[in-house]
N, C-alpha and C positions, 0 to 999 in steps of 0.2 A: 650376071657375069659381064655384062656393059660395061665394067666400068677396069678391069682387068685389061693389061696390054698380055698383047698375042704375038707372035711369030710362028715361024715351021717346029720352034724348036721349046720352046717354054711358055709359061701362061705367069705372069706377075701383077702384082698392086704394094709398088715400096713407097712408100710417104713418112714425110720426117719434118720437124719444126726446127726452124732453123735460128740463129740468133748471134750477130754480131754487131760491135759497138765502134763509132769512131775513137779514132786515136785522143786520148786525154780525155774522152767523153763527152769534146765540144759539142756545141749544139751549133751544128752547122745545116743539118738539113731542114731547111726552113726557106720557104717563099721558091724561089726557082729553080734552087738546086734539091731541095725535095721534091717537085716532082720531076726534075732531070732526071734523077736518081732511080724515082721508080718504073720510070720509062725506061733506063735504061738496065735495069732490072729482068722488066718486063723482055725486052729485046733480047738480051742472053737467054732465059730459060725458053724463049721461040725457038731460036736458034740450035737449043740441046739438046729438045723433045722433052723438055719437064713441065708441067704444067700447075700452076700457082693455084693453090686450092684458097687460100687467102695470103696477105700480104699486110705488112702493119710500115712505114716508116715515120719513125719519131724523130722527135730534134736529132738525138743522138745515135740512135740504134734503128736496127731494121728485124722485125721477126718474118720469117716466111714459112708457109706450111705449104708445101709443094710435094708432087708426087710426080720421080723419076723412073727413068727405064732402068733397068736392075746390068746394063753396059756401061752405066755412070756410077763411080764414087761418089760418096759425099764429099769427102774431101777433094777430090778435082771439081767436084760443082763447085762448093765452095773457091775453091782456088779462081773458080773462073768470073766468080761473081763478081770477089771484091776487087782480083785483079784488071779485069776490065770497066768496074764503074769507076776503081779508083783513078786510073789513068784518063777517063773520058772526060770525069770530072773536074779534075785537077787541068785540065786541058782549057774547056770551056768556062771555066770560073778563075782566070789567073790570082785571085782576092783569096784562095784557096791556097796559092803557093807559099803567102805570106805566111800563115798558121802552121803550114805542112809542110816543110822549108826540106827538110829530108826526101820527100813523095813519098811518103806513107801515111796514107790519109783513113786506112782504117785499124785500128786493135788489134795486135796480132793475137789471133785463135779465134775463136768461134766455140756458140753450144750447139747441142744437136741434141734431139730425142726422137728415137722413132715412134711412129704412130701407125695405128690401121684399126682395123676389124677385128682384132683378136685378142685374148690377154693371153700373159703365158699359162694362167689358170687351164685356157681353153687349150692350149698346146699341152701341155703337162695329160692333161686326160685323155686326150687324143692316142695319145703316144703307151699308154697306160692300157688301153683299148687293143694293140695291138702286144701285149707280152703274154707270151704263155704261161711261165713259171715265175716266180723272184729271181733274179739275177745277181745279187747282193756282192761277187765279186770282182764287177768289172762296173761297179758305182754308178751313174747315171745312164749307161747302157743298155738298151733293149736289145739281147740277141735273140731271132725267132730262130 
């Protein structure tokens, strides 16, 4: 259980792959603003308490498999990744403004898939383990 975050009040382990693309799909991140990038990457998820279980940055896109405390959204991590690299980037690299003339220097949306330890097979039985009778009129509800 090392590897679960703890408080006074819950025990968690949330992890999710993450996946977003620059705007147009240029291939921008190459040579110094790839690793700006992942440095500054790196600096948000320090900063949030999420911890980068790996990290891929490609010319175009970024995947990350990261595991957050369960007081963060994905969608505000998210929010917070590409809004802050996009801005730091577009800052430090003015060559950047040229391409990305608007300041929207990444795709709008993102993919996500959750990941962990379990499949829902293993939940599905779990849950199964605790029903006394068939329940059959209130559909995927277990009432004990």
């Amino acid at each position: 259980m090392s590897n679960y975050r703890k408080n006074s009040h819950s025990i968690s382990n949330l992890s999710c792959h993450l996946v977003w693309a620059t705007k147009y799909r240029y291939s921008v991140l190459q040579g110094d603003i790839q690793n700006r990038c992942r440095d500054l990457l790196i600096q948000i998820c320090n900063s949030e308490d999420v911890h980068i279980l790996k990290g891929v940055v490609s010319k175009d896109h970024i995947h990350m498999h990261v595991e957050y405390p369960p007081s963060l959204s994905v969608s505000v991590l998210v929010k917070k990744l590409k809004g802050r690299s996009s801005r730091l980037l577009q800052q430090e690299f003015p060559k950047l403004n040229k391409q990305y003339w608007g300041r929207h220097f990444w795709a709008v949306g993102y993919g996500v898939w959750s990941t962990g330890q379990i499949t829902d097979e293993m939940v599905q039985e779990y849950l199964e383990h605790h029903k006394d009778k068939p329940n059959t009129e209130k559909g995927n509800w277990i009432l004990e």
